[in-house]
Structures are given as structure tokens and as C-alpha cells.
C-alpha positions as CSV (number, residue, x, y, z in Angstrom):
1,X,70.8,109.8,59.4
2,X,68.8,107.4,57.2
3,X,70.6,108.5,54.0
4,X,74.3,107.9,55.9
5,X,73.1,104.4,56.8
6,X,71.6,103.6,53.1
7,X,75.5,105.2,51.6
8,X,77.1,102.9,54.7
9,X,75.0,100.0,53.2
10,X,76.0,100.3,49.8
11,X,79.9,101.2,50.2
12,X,79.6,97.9,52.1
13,X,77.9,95.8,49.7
14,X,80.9,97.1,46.9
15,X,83.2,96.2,49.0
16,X,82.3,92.9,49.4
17,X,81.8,92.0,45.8
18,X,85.5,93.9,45.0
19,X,86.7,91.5,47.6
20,X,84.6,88.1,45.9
21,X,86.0,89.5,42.7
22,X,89.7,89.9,43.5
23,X,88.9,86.1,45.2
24,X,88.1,84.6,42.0
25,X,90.2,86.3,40.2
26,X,92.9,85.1,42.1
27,X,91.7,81.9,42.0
28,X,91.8,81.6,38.0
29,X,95.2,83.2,38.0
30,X,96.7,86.5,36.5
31,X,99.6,87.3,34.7
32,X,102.2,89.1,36.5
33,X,101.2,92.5,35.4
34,X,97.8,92.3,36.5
35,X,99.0,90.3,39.2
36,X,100.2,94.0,40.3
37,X,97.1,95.6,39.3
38,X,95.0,93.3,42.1
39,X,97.3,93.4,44.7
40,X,96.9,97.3,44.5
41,X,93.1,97.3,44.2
42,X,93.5,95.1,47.5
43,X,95.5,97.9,49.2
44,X,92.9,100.0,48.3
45,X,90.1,97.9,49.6
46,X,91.6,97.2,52.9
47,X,92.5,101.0,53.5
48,X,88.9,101.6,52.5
49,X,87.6,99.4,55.5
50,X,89.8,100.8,57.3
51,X,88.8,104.4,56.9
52,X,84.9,103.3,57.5
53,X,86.4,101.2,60.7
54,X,84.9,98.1,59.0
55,X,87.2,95.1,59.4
56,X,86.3,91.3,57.7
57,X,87.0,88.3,59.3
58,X,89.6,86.6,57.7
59,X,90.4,88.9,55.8
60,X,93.8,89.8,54.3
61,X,95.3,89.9,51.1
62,X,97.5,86.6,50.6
63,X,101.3,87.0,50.1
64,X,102.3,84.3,47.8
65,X,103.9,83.8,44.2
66,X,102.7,85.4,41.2
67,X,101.3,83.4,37.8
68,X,104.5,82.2,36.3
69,X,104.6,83.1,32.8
70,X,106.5,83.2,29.3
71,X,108.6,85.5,28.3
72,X,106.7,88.9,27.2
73,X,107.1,90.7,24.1
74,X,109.2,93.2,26.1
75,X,111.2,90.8,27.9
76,X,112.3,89.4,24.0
77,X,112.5,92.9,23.2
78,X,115.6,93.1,25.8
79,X,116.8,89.6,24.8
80,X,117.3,90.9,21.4
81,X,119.2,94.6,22.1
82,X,121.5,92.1,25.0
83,X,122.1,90.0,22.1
84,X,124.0,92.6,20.2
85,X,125.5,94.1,23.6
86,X,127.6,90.9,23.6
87,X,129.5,91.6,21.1
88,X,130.7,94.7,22.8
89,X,131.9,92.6,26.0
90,X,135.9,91.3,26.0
91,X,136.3,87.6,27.1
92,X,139.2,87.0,28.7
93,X,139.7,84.5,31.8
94,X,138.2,85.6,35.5
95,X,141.1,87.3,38.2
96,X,139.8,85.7,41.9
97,X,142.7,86.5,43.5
98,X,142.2,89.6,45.8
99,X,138.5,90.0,46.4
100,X,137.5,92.1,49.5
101,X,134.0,93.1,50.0
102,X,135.6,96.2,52.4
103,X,136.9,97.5,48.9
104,X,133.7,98.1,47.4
105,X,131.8,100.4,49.8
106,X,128.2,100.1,49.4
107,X,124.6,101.3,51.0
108,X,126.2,104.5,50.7
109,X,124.2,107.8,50.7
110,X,125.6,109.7,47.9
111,X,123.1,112.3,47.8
112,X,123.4,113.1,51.6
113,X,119.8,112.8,52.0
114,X,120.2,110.5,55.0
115,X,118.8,108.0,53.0
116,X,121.7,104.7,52.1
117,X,121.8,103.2,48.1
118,X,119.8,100.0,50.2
119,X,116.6,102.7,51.3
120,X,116.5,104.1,48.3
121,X,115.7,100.9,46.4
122,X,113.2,100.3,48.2
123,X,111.8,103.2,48.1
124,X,111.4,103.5,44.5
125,X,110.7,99.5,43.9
126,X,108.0,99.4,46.1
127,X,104.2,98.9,44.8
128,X,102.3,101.0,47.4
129,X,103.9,104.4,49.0
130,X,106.5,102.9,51.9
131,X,106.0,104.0,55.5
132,X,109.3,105.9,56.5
133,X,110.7,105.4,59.7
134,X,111.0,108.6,62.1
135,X,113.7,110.2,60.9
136,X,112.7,110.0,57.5
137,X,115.5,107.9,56.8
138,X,114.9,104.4,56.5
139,X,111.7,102.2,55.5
140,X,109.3,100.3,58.0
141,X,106.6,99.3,55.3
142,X,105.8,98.9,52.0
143,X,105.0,96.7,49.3
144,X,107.0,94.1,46.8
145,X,107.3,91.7,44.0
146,X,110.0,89.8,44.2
147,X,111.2,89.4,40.5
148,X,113.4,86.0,41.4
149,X,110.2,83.9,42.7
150,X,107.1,86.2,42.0
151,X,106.4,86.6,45.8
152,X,104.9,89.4,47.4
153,X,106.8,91.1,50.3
154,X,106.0,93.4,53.2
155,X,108.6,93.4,55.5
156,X,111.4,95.3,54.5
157,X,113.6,92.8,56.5
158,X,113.0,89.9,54.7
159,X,114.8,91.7,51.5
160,X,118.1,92.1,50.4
161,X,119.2,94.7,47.8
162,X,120.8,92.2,45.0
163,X,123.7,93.2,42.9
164,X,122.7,91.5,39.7
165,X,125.9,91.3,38.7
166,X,127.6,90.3,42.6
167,X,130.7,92.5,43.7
168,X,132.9,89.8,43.3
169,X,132.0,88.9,39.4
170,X,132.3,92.3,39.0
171,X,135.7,91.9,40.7
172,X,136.1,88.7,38.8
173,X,135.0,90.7,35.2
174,X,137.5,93.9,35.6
175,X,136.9,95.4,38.8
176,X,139.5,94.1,40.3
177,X,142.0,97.6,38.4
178,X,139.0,99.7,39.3
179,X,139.7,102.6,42.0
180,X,137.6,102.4,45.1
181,X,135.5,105.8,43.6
182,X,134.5,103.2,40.9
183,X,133.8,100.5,43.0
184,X,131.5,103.1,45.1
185,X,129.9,103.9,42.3
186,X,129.0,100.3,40.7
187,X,128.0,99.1,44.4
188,X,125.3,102.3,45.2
189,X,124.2,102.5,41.2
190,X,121.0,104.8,41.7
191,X,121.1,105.8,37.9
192,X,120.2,102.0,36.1
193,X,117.5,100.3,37.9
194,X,118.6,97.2,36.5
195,X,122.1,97.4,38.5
196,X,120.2,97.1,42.4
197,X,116.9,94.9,42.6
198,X,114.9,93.7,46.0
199,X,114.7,90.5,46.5
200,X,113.8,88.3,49.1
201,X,117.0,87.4,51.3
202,X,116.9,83.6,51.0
203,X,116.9,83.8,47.4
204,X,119.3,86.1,47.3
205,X,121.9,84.5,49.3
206,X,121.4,81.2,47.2
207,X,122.6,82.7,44.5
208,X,125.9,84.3,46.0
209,X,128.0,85.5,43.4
210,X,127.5,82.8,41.1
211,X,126.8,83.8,37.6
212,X,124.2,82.8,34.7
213,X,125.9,79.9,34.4
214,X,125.4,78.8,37.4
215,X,122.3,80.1,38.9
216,X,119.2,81.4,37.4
217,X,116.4,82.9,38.7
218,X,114.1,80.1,40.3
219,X,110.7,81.8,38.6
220,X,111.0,80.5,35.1
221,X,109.2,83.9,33.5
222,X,112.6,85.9,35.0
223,X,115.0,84.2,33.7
224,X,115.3,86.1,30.1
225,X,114.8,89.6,31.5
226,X,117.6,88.5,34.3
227,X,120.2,87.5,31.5
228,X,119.2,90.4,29.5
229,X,119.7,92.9,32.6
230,X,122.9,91.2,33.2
231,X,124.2,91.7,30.3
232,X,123.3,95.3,30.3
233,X,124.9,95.8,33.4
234,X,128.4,94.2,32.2
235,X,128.5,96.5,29.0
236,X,127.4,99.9,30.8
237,X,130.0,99.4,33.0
238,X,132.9,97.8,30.6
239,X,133.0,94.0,32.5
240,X,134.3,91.1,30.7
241,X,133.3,87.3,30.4
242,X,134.8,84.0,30.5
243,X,134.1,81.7,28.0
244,X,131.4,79.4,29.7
245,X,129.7,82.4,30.6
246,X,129.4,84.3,27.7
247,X,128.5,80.9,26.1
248,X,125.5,80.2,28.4
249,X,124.3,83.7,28.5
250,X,123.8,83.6,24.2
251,X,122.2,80.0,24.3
252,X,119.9,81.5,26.9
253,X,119.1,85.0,25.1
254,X,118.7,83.2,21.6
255,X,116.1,81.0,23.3
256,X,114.5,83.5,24.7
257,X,114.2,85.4,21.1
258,X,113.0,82.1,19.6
259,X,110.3,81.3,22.1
């Protein structure tokens, strides 16, 4: 009994100094990355206490945004292979006329696994195992970054599934000839993971359908590995630009190489 309580004591005592640490740790900051790395080190801690029934007052891991940052060396990697992806992408003026969100049927389950396009993101973008719901098919819990703002989410329900490039520029870009198989496939793409992202709803729906001229991620570290996925998305998928856009999408990726 005596050796139980002396191993008690001591899991106890590392606990609380992995919880002081993560504290000050937070405190100085983080880049994103590691940012990642503390938030599942905190996961791990509190199912820890959990286990040994141990529960600290107070305590919780805070949601809130990560360390903004420069661009990384990966993120100017992208910048650069986006940059020559341009030059495969027609511009030639936007077609408004005729958008219906009805004509590009999306959340779809494809694989008939009961699980929709939406679940699946989540699923696979989430930092900590999800919960699933009952059936297997939808997700109650789980854990993630929000690449628009750096903010940690845990409710499922405060995300939307983006489109980085909206249905309607796609629309807009040369979607508007596609057949509705197409459009099906574009609005449930499983197979890029930069074509469906979760993010939180508010930021989401402030960006619409806008493009990269007009809206850019509000986290400043983003915004080069958004234009670079965006510009991915248009050439995998043979969409056009306009003028303005393919304009402001090259300042913004030649800045990024430069900085």
C-alpha cells in the first residue's frame, strides 16, 4: 500500500510540473508547430488525471489563437511551385450568371461508409482521435486548429468545411460547362486535402465566395500557404482567372518567395 501511495505521489508531482511547464511555455509563446505539439501534451495530461481520478482546480487547457508567424520555409516552398502553376491557368473574364448552389451537390458520401465529404474532414483534420457519434457516422468531439485565425476548436459545430476555392468561383472560373458528376466531385474532394479545410464558421462565412483579391486569411502566417493552395486547387482542376485576380495572387506569392 505504501509503495502505491509513494508511485501516486510522484505521478502527481510530474504532472504538476508538465502542467507549470506547458504554462510558461505558453506564456513565452510557440510557433505554430509546436503550438500543436503542447496542445497534445495537454490532452495527454488531462486524460492522465483523468485515469488517476485527479482533477485540478482551474484547470483546462486554454482555447485561443496560436503564435502568428512568418512564412516557413515550406510555406515559400509552395509559393514557389504555385508560382509556376500560374502559368498553366487561362484568364479570361468571370461567367456570374447562373449560379445555383443545388447544382453542385456536396457533403456527399461517396464511399458509402455513412460518413458525408463534411465528417470525413473532420475526421482526418482533427489533432486528437474524434469521438464518433453512435452510429459511427458523424463526429461529437475532437480537436482543431483553425488555419484562418490559429484558434483551437472543440466543438465540431462551431466549424464549417471551407471550399478554398467557394462553389461559385469555381462556378465563376469554368464550372459553370461542368456536368453535375464534376461538380459532385470538386464539392466532396477527399483526394487533395488542400481542396476542403475546417475552419471556424464565422470566419468562414466572412469570407463568402470572395477571392484572394478580396479576402485573405485574417492570421497573417496563412496567408501565403492560402494563395499557394488556391492556386493549386485552380490548376488541378482546370479553373481560370480574371485579370485582378491572377494579378493579386502573383504580387502576393512573389512576396511571399522574397520574404
Amino acid at each position: 500500500m505504501r509503495n502505491v501511495l509513494r508511485r501516486a505521489a510522484v505521478l502527481f508531482l510530474l504532472l504538476l510540473l508538465g502542467v507549470a511547464a506547458l504554462a510558461l511555455l505558453r506564456r513565452e509563446g510557440l510557433p505554430g508547430s509546436a503550438e500543436e505539439v503542447v496542445f497534445r501534451v495537454e490532452r495527454w495530461l488531462e486524460q492522465t488525471l483523468d485515469d488517476f481520478g485527479i482533477r485540478l482546480p482551474g484547470w483546462r487547457a486554454p482555447e485561443g489563437p496560436a503564435k502568428a508567424l512568418p512564412p516557413t520555409a515550406n510555406d515559400q516552398v509552395a509559393a514557389v511551385q504555385a508560382l509556376s502553376l500560374l502559368d498553366r491557368i487561362t484568364t479570361e473574364p468571370e461567367r456570374r450568371a447562373g449560379y445555383v448552389r443545388d447544382d453542385w451537390p456536396h457533403w456527399l458520401d461517396l464511399d458509402g461508409d455513412c460518413r458525408s465529404a463534411r465528417h470525413e474532414v473532420l475526421a482526418s483534420e482533427s489533432l486528437k482521435a474524434v469521438k464518433w457519434g453512435a452510429s459511427g457516422c458523424s463526429v461529437q468531439s475532437g480537436a482543431w486548429r483553425d488555419a484562418y485565425t490559429g484558434q483551437i476548436r472543440r466543438n465540431p459545430r462551431d466549424l464549417d468545411i471551407d471550399h478554398l476555392v467557394p462553389l461559385a468561383e469555381a462556378h465563376r472560373s469554368g464550372g459553370h460547362a461542368w456536368s453535375q458528376g464534376r461538380r459532385a466531385a470538386f464539392a466532396n474532394d477527399l483526394e487533395d486535402n488542400r481542396t476542403l479545410i475546417a475552419v471556424g464558421a464565422a470566419t468562414n462565412r466572412a469570407k463568402g465566395d470572395k477571392g484572394p483579391e478580396e479576402w485573405l486569411p485574417p492570421l497573417p502566417a496563412s496567408r501565403c500557404r492560402y494563395v499557394a493552395d488556391w492556386v493549386a486547387v485552380k490548376a488541378r482542376w482546370s479553373l481560370g482567372m480574371d485579370e485582378r485576380e491572377r494579378v493579386m495572387v502573383g504580387n502576393i506569392l512573389r512576396n511571399c518567395i522574397e520574404r
